[in-house]
C-alpha positions in Angstrom: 4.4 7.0 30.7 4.5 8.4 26.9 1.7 9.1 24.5 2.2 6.6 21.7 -0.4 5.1 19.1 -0.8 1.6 18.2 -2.9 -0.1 15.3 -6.2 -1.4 16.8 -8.6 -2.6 14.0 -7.7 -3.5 10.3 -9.8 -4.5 7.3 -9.3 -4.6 3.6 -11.5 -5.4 0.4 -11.0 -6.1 -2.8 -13.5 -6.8 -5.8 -15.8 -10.3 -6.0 -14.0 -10.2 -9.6 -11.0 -12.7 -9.9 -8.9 -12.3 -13.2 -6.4 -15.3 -13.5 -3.3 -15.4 -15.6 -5.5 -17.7 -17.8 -7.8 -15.1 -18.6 -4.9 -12.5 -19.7 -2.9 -14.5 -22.1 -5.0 -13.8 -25.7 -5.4 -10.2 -24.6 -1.9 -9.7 -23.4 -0.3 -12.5 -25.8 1.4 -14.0 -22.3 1.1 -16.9 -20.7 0.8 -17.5 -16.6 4.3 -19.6 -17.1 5.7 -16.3 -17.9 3.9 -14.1 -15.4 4.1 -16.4 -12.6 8.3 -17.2 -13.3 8.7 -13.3 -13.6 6.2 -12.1 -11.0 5.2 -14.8 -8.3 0.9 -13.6 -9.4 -1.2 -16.3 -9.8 -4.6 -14.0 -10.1 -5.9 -10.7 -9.2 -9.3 -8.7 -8.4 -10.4 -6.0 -10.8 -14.0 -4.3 -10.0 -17.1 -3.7 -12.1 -17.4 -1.1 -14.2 -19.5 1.4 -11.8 -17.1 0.8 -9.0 -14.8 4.0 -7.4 -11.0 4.1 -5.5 -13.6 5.0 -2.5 -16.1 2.9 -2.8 -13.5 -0.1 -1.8 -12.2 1.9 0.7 -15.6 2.5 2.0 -16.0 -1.5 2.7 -12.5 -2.2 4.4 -12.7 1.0 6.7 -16.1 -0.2 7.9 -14.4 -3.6 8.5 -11.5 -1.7 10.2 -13.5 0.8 12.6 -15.2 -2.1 13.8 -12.3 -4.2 14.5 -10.8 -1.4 16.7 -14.0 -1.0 18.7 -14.8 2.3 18.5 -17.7 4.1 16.9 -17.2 6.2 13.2 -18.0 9.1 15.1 -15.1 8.9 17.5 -12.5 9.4 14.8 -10.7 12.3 14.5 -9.1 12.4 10.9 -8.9 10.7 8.1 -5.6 10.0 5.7 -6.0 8.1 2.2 -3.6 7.0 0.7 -4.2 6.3 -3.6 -2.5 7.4 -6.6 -5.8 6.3 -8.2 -8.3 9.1 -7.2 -11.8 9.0 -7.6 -11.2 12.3 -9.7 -8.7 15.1 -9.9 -10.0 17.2 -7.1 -11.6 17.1 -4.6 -9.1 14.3 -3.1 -10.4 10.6 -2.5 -10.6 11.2 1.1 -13.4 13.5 1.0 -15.6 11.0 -1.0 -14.8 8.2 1.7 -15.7 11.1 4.9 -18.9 11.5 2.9 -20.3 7.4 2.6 -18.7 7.1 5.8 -21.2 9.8 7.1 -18.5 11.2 9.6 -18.5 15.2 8.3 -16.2 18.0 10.0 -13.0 16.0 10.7 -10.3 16.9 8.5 -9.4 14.2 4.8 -6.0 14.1 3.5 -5.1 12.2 1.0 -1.5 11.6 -0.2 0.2 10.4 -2.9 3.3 8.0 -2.4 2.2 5.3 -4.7 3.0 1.5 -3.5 5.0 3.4 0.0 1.8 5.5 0.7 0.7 2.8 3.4 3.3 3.5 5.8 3.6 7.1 4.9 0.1 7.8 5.8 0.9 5.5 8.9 3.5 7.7 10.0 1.9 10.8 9.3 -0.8 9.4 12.1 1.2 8.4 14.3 3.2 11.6 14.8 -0.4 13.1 15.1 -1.6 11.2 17.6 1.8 11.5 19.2 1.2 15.3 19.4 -1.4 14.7 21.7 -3.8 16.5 18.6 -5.9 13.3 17.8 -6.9 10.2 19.5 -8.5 8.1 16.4 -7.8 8.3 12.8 -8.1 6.0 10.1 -6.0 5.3 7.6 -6.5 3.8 4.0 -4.5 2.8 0.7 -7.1 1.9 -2.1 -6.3 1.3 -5.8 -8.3 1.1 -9.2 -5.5 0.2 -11.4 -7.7 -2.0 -13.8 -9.3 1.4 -15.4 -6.0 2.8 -16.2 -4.0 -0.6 -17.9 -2.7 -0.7 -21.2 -4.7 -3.7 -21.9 -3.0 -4.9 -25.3 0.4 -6.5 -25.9 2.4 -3.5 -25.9 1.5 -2.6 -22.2 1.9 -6.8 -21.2 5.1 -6.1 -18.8 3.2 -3.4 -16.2 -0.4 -4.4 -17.0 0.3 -8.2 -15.6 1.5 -6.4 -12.3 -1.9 -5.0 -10.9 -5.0 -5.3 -9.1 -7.5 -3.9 -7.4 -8.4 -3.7 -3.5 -8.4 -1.1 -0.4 -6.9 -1.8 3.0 -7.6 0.4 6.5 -6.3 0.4 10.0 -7.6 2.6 12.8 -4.9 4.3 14.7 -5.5 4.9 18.3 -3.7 6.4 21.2 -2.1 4.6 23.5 -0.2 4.9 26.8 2.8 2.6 26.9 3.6 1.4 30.2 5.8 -1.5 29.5 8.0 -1.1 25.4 8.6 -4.8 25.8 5.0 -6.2 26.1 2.6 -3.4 25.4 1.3 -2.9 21.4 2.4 0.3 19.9 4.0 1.7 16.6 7.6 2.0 17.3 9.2 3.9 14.7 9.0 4.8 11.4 11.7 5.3 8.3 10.6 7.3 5.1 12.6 8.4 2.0 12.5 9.6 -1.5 14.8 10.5 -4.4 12.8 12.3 -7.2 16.3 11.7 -9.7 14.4 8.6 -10.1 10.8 9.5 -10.7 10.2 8.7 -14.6 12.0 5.5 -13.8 8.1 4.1 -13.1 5.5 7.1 -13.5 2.4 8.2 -15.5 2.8 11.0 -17.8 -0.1 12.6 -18.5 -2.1 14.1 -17.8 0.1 17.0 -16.6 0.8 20.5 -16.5 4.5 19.9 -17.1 4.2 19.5 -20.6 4.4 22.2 -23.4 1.2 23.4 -24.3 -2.3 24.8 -22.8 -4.3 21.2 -22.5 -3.1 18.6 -19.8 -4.6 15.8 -22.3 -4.3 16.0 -25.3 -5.3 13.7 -28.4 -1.5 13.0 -29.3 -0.6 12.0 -25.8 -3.8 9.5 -26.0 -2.3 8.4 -29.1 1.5 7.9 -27.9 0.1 5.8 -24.6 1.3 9.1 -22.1 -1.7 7.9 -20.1 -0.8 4.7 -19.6 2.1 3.6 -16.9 5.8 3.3 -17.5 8.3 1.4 -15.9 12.3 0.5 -16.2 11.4 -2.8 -15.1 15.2 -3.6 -14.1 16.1 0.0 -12.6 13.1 -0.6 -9.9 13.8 -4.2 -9.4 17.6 -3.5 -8.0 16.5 -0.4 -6.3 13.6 -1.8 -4.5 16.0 -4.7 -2.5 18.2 -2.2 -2.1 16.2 0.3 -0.7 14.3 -2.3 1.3 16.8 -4.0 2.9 18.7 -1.2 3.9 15.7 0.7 5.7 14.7 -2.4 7.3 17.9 -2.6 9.0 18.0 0.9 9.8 14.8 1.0 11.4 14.9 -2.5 13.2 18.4 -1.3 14.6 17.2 2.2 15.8 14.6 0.3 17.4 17.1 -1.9 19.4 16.1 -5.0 17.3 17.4 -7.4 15.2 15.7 -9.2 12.2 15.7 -12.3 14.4 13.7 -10.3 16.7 10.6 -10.0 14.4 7.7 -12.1 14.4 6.2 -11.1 11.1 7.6 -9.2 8.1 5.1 -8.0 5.1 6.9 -6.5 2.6 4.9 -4.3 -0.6 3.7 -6.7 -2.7 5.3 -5.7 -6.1 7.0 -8.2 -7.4 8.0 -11.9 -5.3 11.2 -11.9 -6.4 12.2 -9.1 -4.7 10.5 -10.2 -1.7 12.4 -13.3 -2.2 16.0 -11.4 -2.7 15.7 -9.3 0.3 15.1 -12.1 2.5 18.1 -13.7 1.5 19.9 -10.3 1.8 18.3 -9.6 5.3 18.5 -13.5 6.3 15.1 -13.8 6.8 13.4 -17.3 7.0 10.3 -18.0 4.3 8.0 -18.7 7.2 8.2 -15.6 9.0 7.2 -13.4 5.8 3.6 -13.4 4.4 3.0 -12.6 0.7 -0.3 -12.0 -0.7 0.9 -11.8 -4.2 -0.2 -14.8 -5.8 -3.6 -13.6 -4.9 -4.0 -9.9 -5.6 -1.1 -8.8 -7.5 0.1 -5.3 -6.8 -2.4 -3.2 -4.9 -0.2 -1.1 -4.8 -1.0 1.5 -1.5 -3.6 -1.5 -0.3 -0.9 -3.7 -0.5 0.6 -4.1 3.4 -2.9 -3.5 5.0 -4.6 -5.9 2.8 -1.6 -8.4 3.7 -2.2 -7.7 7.8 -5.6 -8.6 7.2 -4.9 -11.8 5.6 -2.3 -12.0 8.1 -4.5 -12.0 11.1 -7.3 -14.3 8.8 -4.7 -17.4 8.6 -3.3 -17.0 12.6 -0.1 -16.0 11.1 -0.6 -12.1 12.7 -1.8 -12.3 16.6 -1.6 -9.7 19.3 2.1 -8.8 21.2 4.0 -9.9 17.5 6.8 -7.5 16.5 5.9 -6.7 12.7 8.0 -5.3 10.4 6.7 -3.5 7.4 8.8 -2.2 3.8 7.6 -0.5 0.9 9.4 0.5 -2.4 7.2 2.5 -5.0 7.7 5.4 -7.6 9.3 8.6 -7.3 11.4 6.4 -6.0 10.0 6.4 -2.1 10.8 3.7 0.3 10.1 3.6 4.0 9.7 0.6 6.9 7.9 0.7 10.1 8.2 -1.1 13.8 5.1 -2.2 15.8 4.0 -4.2 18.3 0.8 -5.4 17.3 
């Protein structure tokens, strides 16, 4: 008998706010033709003007601690995962430990953009693995709506995002039986910083020239705004995918036909669509969440097991399989038995 951990309450929020394509096309000068041919989004959630990164992640980790049956004060750590931080310092995680009332355990919060999910899942796991911790949550929350180029010449990104939060609880477990007992089986992570202006945010930053990290010329150029090479991640996100799917499913002893449930990062449904048919993966055993919430970007797998587990498509003793593909580039995938 091993010391494993095993995911045993999720939640996820996002904003009462719904912004359809409709609602984009004078301000963008698009049209949800083109958005929904080049993307797969049909709408997303953006919040209110007095809204935080915490303050969603706030309402899906209440949903998820209690899902997973245990009380706030039982966990033992918390891991956030955001590239959109409440503020510089101090990180995200210490303004969710503070609503959440739980004071003394340690807050990390990382940075792996739309992979953080599953980084910050592996990062518990191999905690709890230790033997160190029993309980921790873990969160990916987003703002992106505060920080969109929300004019013409920022159409291609701004189209791409919402806003929402997603937990789990991670808990130990002791697995008796690998074949029928729930527990996180492995995770694959990866990164190759060659690639990291290929979809990155340039300022503010210490790396430029100069004594300000913001300055009234980068304002003016957009440096505040994101970038992407819209093609460069496209081809490198099935790639990626699809290649540590494999890996991971066949370290596991599994084959995709194995897997009850894949749920990919929801960037883009066309390359959720192309590494399917790469990986031979029927429609009906993946669940998107695009259409609804666009890219969430570290919200987005959570959010999508909530849904999952919402419309009967994610029940107990189903092997999941998980990818994400984000900037820097990172990618990663991760085995459970829910």
């Amino acid at each position: 008998m091993s010391i494993y951990s095993k995911i045993t309450g999720v939640g996820a929020y996002v904003p009462p706010l719904t912004v359809k394509n409709s609602d984009l096309e004078k301000l963008l000068d698009t049209t949800n033709d083109w958005i929904v041919q080049r993307t797969g989004i049909e709408r997303r959630h953006w919040v209110a003007a007095d809204v935080s990164t915490s303050d969603l992640a706030f309402h899906a980790a209440q949903e998820a601690i209690a899902n997973s049956g245990i009380n706030k004060s039982e966990l033992d750590m918390i891991i956030f995962a955001t590239l959109s931080p409440d503020h510089d310092f101090p990180g995200t995680g210490c303004f969710l430990q503070a609503k959440l009332d739980v004071p003394g355990i340690p807050a990390i919060d990382i940075r792996q953009q739309c992979t953080g999910f599953i980084y910050a899942l592996s990062i518990a796991d191999n905690f709890i693995r230790s033997g160190q911790y029993k309980n921790i949550l873990v969160v990916g929350a987003e703002i992106h709506s505060k920080g969109l180029n929300k004019t013409p010449s920022g159409r291609d990104v701004s189209v791409l995002f919402g806003d929402g939060a997603g937990a789990v609880v991670v808990s130990r477990t002791d697995v008796k039986d690998a074949k029928t007992d729930s527990f996180i089986i492995r995770n694959d992570l990866h990164a190759d910083g060659s690639y990291a202006k290929e979809l990155w945010i340039a300022a503010p930053g210490n790396a430029f020239t100069g004594t300000e990290r913001l300055t009234k010329e980068m304002i003016d150029e957009g440096l505040h705004y994101p970038k992407m090479n819209g093609k460069a991640v496209f081809a490198h996100a099935v790639k990626r995918m699809a290649e540590t799917l494999s890996h991971t499913l066949s370290e596991s002893g599994f084959t995709f036909n194995d897997v009850d449930l894949f749920l990919f990062h929801q960037a883009n449904l066309r390359i959720n669509d192309k590494v399917a048919e790469i990986a031979g993966i029927p429609q009906d055993k993946i669940f998107n969440t695009i259409q609804e919430y666009g890219n969430t970007t570290a919200a987005t797998l959570p959010l999508g097991m909530r849904d999952a587990i919402k419309a009967g498509k994610l029940k107990p003793g189903m092997v999941v399989a998980m990818a994400a593909f984000g900037s820097g580039f990172t990618w990663a995938s991760s085995v459970f038995r829910f």
